[in-house]
C-alpha positions in Angstrom: 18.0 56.0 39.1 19.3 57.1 35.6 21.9 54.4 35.7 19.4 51.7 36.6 16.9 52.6 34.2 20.1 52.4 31.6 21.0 48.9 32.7 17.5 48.3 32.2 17.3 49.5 29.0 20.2 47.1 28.0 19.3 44.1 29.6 16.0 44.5 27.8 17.8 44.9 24.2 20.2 42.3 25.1 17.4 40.1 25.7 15.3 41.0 22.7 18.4 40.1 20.7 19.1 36.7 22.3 15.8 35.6 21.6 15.8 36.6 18.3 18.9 34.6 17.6 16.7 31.6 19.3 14.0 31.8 17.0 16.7 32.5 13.6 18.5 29.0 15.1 15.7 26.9 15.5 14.3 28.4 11.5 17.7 27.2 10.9 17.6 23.8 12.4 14.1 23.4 10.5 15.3 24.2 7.1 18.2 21.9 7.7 16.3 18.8 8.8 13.5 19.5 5.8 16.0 19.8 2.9 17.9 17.1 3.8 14.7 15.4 4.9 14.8 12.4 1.9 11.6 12.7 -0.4 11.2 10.2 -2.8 9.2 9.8 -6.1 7.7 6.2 -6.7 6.1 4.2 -9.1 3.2 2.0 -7.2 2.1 -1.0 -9.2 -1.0 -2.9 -8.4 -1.9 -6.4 -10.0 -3.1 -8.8 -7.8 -6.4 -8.9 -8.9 -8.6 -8.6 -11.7 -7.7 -4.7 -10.9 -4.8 -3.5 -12.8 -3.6 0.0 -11.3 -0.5 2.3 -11.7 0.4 5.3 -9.4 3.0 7.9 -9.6 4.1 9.7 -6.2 6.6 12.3 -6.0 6.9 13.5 -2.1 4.1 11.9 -0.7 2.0 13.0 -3.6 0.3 11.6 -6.7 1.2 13.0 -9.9 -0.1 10.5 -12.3 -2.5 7.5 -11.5 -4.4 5.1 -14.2 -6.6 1.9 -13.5 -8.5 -0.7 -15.9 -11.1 -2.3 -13.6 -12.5 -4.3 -16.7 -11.1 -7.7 -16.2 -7.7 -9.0 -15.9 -6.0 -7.5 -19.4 -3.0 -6.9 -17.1 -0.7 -8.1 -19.7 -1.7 -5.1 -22.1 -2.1 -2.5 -20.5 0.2 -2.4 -17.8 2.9 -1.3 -20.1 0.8 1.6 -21.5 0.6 2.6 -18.2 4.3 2.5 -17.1 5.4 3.9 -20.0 2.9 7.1 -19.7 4.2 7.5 -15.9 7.5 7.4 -17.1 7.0 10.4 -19.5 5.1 12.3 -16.6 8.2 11.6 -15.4 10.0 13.6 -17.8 7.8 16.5 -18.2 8.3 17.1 -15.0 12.0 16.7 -14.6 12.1 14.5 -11.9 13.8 11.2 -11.2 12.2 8.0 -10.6 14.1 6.7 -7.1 12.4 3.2 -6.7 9.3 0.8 -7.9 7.1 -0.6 -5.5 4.6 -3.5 -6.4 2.0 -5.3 -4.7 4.0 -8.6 -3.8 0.2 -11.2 -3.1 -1.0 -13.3 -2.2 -3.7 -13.2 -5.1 -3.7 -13.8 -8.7 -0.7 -16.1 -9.5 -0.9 -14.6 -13.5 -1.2 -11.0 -11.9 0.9 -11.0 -9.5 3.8 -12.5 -12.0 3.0 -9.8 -14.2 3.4 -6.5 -12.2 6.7 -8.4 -10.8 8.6 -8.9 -13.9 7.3 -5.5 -14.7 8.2 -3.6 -11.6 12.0 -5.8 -11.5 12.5 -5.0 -15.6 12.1 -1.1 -14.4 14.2 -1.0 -11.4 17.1 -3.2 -13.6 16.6 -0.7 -15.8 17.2 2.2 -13.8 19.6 0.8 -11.4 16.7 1.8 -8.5 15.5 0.0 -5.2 12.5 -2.2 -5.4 10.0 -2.1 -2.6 7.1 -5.0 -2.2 4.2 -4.4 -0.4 1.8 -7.1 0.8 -1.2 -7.1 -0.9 -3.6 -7.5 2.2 -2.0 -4.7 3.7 -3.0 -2.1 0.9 -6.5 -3.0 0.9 -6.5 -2.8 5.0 -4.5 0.5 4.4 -7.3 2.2 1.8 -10.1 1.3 4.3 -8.2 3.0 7.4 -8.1 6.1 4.8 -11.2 6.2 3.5 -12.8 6.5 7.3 -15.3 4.2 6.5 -15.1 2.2 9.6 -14.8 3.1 13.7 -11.4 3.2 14.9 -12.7 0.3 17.5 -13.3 -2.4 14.6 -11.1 -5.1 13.5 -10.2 -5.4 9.4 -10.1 -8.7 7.4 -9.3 -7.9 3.8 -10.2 -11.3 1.5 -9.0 -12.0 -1.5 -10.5 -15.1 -3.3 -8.9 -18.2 -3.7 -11.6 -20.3 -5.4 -14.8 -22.2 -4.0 -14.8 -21.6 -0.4 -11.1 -20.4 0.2 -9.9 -17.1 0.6 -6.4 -15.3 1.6 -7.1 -13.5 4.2 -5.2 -11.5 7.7 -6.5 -9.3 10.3 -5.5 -5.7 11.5 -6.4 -3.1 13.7 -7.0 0.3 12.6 -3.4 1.2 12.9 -2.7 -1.5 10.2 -0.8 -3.5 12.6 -1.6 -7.8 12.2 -3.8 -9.1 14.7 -3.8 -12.6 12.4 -1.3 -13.4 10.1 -1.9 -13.7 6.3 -3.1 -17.3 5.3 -5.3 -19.6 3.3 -8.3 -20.4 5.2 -11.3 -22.5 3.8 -14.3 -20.5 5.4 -17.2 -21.9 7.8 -19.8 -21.1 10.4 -16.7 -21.6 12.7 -13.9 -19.1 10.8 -13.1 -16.4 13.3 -15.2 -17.4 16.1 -12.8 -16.4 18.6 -11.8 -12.8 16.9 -15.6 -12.4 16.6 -16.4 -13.0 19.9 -14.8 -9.8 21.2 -14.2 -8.0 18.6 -16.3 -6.2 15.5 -14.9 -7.3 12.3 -15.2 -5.5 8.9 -14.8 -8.4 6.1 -13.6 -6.6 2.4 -12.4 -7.7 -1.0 -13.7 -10.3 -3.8 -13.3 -12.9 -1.4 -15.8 -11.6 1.2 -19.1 -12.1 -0.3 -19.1 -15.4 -1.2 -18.6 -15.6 2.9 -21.5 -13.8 4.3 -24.1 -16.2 4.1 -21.7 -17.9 6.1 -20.1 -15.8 8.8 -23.3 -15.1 10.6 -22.5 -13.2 13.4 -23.5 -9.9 14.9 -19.8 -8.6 14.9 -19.5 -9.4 11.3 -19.6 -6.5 9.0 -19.3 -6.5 5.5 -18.3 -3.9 3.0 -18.7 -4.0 -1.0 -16.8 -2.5 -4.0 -13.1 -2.6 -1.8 -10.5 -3.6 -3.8 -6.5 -3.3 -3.6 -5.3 -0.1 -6.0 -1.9 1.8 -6.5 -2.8 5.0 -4.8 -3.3 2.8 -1.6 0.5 2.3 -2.0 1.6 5.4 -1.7 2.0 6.4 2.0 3.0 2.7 2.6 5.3 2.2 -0.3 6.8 6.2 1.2 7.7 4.7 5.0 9.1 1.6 3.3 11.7 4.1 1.0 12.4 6.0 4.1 13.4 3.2 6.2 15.3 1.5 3.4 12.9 -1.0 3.4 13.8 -2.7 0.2 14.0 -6.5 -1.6 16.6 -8.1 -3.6 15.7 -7.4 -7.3 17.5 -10.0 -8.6 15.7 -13.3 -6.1 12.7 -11.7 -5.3 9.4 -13.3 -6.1 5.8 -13.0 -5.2 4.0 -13.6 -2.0 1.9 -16.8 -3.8 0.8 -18.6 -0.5 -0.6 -21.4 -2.8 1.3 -23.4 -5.5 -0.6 -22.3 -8.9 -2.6 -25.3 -10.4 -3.2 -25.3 -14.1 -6.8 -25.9 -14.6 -8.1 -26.7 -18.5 -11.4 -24.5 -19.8 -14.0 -27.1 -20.0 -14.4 -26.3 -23.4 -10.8 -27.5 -24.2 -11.3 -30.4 -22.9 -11.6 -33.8 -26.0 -14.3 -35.9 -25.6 -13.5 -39.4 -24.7 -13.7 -42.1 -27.6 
């Protein structure tokens, strides 16, 4: 009986130990994957609307985020705002790993502008560019916002003058029902989406349309615009996956050739 209860009493320990080996391999396994578990810090530019926004990111995180909402003065102050990210940057010791920039369609002037920015950086710095469609980020800040069921369709809109507007759909796990395009709207635009599905319309180019997408399904949300911190998680996976674009060929998502219009103001009377 003595002997048993001795074996007993070893088996136990012995036990005991192996599983605290378990446990100590798997903490170990964990700590691997997680510090060798890339983590990158970003810069997120957003022009490609009247919006002009700048994010910082640094694991997932922001850090540093600025945004001029008061018309397109893209030109002068996006360089403000890069050059304060760049010496949050340096106060806190980090280094930048790669730009991303909302690639359009939109604003041809806009979307130039946070380009040659965004590629003038990453030449710079020798760092990977990542371009994010601009569509997507404002389909990706309603998803996170929660201000929609899971069941509903998104349509961001971005206005393309009179009745035309860029436009794609997703579901809420961002993935494209419709592809992105120029569509002129009518009573007719998305009558077959809209006949099974309910559809949340967003962006400047949604309310000049809901006078004219009357339907039941149709839902229509103000104030949503495309912004850098939007970016983040997106422009994150991208950097992850090695998702990048040539720096030296890339160019903007346009959709539309730009057309030079003259101010009516500019223009000389006749003789």
């Amino acid at each position: 009986m003595k002997t048993d209860r001795a074996y007993m009493r070893i088996y136990v320990c012995f036990l005991f130990r192996l599983m605290k080996l378990y446990y100590y391999a798997n903490y170990l396994i964990l700590h691997f994957i997680l510090s060798n578990k890339t983590m990158a810090c970003i810069l997120n530019i957003e022009t490609a609307t009247n919006i002009c926004s700048v994010a910082l990111s640094q694991n997932g995180n922001i850090i540093y985020q600025r945004e001029e909402t008061k018309g397109p003065s893209h030109a002068s102050v996006l360089g403000v705002f890069v050059n304060d990210a760049i010496t949050e940057i340096r106060n806190y010791n980090i280094q930048l790993d790669a730009v991303a920039v909302s690639c359009g369609p939109g604003s041809y002037t806009g979307l130039r502008i946070g380009v040659s920015e965004a590629k003038g950086i990453c030449f710079g710095m020798d760092i990977p560019l990542i371009a994010i469609e601009t569509l997507t980020i404002m389909a990706a800040g309603v998803v996170k916002s929660n201000l929609v069921q899971n069941d509903c369709l998104l349509c961001p809109m971005i206005d393309a003058r009179r009745m035309e507007v860029y436009d794609a759909v997703f579901d809420n796990g961002l993935n494209k029902i419709k592809e992105v395009s120029a569509d002129i709207i009518d009573d007719s635009s998305f009558a077959n989406i809209l006949k099974q599905n309910k559809v949340v319309f967003f962006g400047n180019g949604a309310e000049k349309c809901k006078e004219t997408l009357k339907n039941t399904n149709a839902i229509f949300l103000d104030n949503i615009h495309p912004h850098a911190t939007n970016m983040v998680d997106l422009a994150e996976l991208a950097y992850q996956e090695n998702n990048f674009v040539d720096v030296a060929y890339f160019e903007p998502f346009y959709l539309k050739e730009f057309v030079a219009t003259t101010p009516k103001n500019k223009v000389l009377p006749q003789r």
